[in-house]
Backbone and ligand atoms as CSV (ligand in chain L), in Angstrom:
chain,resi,resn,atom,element,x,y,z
A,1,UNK,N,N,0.835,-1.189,0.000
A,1,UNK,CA,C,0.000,0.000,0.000
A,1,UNK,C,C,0.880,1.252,0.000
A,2,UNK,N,N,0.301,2.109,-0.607
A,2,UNK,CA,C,1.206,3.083,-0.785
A,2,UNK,C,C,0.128,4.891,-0.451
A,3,UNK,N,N,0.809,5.588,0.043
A,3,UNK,CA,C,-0.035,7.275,0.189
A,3,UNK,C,C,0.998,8.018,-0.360
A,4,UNK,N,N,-0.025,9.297,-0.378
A,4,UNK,CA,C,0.877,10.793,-0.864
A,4,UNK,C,C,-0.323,11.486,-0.442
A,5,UNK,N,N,0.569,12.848,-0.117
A,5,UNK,CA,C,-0.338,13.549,0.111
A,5,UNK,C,C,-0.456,15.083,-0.366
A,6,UNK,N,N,-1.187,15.229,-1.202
A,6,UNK,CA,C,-1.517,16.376,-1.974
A,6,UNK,C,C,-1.085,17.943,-1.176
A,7,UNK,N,N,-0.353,18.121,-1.613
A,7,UNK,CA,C,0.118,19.282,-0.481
A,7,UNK,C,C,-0.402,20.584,-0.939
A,8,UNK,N,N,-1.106,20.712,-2.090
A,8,UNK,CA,C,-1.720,22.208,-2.345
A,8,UNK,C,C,-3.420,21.693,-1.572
A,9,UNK,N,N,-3.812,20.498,-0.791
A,9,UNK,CA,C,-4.940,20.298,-0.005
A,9,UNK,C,C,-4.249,20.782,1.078
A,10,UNK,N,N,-3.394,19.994,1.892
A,10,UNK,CA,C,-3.145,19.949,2.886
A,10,UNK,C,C,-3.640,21.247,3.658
A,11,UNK,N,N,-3.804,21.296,4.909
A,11,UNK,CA,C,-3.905,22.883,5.527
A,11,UNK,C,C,-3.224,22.983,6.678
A,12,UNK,N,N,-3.073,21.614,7.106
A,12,UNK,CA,C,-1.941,21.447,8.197
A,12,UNK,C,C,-2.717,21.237,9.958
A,13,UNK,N,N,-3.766,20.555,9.165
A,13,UNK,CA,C,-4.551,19.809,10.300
A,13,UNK,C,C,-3.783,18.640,11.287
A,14,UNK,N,N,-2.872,17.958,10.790
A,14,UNK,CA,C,-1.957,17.763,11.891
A,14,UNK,C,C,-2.702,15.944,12.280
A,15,UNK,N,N,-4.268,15.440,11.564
A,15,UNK,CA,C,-4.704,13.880,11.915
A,15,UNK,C,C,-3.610,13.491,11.724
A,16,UNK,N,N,-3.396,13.052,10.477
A,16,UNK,CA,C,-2.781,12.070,10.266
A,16,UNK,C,C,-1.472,11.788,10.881
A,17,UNK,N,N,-0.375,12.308,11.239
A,17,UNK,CA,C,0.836,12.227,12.322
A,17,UNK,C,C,0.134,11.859,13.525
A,18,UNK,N,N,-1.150,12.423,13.957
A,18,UNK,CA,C,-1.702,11.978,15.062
A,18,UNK,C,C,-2.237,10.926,15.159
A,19,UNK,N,N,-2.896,10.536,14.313
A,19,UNK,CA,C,-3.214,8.676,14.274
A,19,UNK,C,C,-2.137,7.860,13.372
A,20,UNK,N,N,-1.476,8.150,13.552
A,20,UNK,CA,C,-0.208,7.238,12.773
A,20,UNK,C,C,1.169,7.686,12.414
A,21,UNK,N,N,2.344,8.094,13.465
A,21,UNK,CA,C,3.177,8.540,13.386
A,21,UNK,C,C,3.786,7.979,12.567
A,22,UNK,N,N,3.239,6.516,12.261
A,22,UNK,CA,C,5.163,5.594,11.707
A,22,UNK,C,C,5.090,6.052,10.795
A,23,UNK,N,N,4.033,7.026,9.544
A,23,UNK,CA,C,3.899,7.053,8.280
A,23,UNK,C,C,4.038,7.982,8.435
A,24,UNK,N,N,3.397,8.905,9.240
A,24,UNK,CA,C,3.270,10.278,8.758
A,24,UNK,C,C,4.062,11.677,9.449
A,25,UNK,N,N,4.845,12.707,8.905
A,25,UNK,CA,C,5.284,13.621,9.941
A,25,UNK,C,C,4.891,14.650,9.959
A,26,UNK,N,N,5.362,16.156,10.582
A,26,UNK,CA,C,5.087,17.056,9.636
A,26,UNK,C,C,6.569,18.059,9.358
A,27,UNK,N,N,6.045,18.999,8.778
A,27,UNK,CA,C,6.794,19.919,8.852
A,27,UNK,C,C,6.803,21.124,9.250
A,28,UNK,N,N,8.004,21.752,9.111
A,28,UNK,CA,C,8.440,22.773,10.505
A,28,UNK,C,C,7.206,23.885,10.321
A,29,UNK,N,N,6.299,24.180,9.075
A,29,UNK,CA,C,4.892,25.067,8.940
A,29,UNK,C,C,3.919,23.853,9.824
A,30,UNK,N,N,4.457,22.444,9.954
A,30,UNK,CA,C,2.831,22.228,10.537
A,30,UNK,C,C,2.138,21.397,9.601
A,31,UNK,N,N,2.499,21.522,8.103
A,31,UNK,CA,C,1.899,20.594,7.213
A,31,UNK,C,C,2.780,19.093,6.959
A,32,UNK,N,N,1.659,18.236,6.925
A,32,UNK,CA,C,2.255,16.824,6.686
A,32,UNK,C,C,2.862,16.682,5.660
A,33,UNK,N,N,3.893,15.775,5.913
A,33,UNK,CA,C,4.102,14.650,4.949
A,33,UNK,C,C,4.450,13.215,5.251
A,34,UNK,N,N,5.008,12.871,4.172
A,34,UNK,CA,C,4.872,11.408,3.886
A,34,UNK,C,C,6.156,10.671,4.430
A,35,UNK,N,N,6.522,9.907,5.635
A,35,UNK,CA,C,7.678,9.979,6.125
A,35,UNK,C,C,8.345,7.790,5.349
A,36,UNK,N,N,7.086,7.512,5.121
A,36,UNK,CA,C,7.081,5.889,4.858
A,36,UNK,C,C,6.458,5.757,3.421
A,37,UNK,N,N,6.773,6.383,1.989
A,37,UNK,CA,C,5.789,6.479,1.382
A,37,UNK,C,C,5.028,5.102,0.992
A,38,UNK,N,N,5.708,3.595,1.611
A,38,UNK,CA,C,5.572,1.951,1.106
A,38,UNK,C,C,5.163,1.609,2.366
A,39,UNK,N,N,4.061,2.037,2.974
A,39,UNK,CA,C,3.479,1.818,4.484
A,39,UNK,C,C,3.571,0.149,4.138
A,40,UNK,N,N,4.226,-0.396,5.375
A,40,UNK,CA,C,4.128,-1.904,5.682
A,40,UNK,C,C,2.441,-2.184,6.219
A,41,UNK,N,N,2.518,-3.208,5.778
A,41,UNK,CA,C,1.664,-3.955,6.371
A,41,UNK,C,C,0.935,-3.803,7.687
A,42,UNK,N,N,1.732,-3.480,8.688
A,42,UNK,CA,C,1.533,-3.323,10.121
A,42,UNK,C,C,0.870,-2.279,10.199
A,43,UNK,N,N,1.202,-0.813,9.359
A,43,UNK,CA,C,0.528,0.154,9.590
A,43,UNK,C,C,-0.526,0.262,9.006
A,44,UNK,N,N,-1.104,-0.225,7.529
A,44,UNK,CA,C,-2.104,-0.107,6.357
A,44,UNK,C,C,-3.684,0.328,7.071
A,45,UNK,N,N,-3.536,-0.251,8.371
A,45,UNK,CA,C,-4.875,0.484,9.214
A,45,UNK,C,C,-4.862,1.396,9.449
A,46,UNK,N,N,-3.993,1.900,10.549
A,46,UNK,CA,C,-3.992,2.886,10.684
A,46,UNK,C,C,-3.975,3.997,9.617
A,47,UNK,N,N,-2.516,3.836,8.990
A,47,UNK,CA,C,-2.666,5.049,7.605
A,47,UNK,C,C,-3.874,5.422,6.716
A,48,UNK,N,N,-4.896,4.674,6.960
A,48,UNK,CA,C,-5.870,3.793,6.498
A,48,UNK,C,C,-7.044,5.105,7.091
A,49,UNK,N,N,-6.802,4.874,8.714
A,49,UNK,CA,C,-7.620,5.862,9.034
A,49,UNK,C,C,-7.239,7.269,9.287
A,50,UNK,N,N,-5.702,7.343,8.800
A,50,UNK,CA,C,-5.784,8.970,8.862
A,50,UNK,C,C,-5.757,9.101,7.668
A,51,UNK,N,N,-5.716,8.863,6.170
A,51,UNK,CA,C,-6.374,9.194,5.634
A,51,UNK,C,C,-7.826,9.609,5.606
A,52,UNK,N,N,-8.696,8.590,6.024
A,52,UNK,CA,C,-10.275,9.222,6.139
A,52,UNK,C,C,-10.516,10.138,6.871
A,53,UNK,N,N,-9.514,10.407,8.586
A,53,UNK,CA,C,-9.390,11.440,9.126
A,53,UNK,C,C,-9.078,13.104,8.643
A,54,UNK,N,N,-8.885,13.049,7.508
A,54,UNK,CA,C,-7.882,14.433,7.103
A,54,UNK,C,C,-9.203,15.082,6.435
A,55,UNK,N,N,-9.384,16.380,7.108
A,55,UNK,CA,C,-10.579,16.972,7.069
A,55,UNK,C,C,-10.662,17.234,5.430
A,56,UNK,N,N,-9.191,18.031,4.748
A,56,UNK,CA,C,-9.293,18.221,3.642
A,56,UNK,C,C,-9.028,16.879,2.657
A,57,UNK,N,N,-9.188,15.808,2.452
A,57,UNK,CA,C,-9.243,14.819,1.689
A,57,UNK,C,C,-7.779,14.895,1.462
A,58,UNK,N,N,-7.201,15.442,1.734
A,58,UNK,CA,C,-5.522,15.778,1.012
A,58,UNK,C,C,-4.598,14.399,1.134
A,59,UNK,N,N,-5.019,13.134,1.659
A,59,UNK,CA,C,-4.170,12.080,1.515
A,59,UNK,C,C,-4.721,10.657,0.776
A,60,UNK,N,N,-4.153,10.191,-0.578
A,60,UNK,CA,C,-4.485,9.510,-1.069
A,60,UNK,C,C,-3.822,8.062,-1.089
A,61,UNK,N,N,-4.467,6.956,-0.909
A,61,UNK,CA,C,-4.204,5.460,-0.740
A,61,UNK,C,C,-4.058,4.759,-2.036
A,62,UNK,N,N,-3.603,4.218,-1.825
A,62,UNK,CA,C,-3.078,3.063,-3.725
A,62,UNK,C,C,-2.656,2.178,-3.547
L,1,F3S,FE1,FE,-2.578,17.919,6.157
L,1,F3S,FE2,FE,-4.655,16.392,6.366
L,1,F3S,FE3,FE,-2.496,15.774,7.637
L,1,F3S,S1,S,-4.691,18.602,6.253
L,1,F3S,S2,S,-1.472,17.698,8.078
L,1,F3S,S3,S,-2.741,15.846,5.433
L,1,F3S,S4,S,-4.561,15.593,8.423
């Protein structure tokens, strides 16, 4: 499984690092990114739900 996350969405809501650090970080503005872009297995839930978490849709699953 794989994410990215659209960074002209992003607004720097900050879910996704919060429900799933191993994937996700942010940066020094506050907006996420993508710290695992080949999420293992272990995480695919979680990343799973901060994607659906991210108010602006800004993270996409594949
Ligand atoms: Fe950005 Fe959504 Fe995360 S707005 S910081 S990708 S929760």
């Amino acid at each position: 499984m794989k994410v990215s996350i659209d960074h002209d969405l992003c607004q720097g809501h900050a879910r996704c690092w919060d429900i799933c650090p191993e994937v996700f970080e942010l940066d020094e503005q506050g907006h996420g990114l993508v710290a695992v872009p080949e999420v293992p297995p272990a995480h695919e839930a979680k990343a799973r739900e901060a994607a659906e978490n991210c108010p602006e849709r800004a993270i996409t699953v594949s």
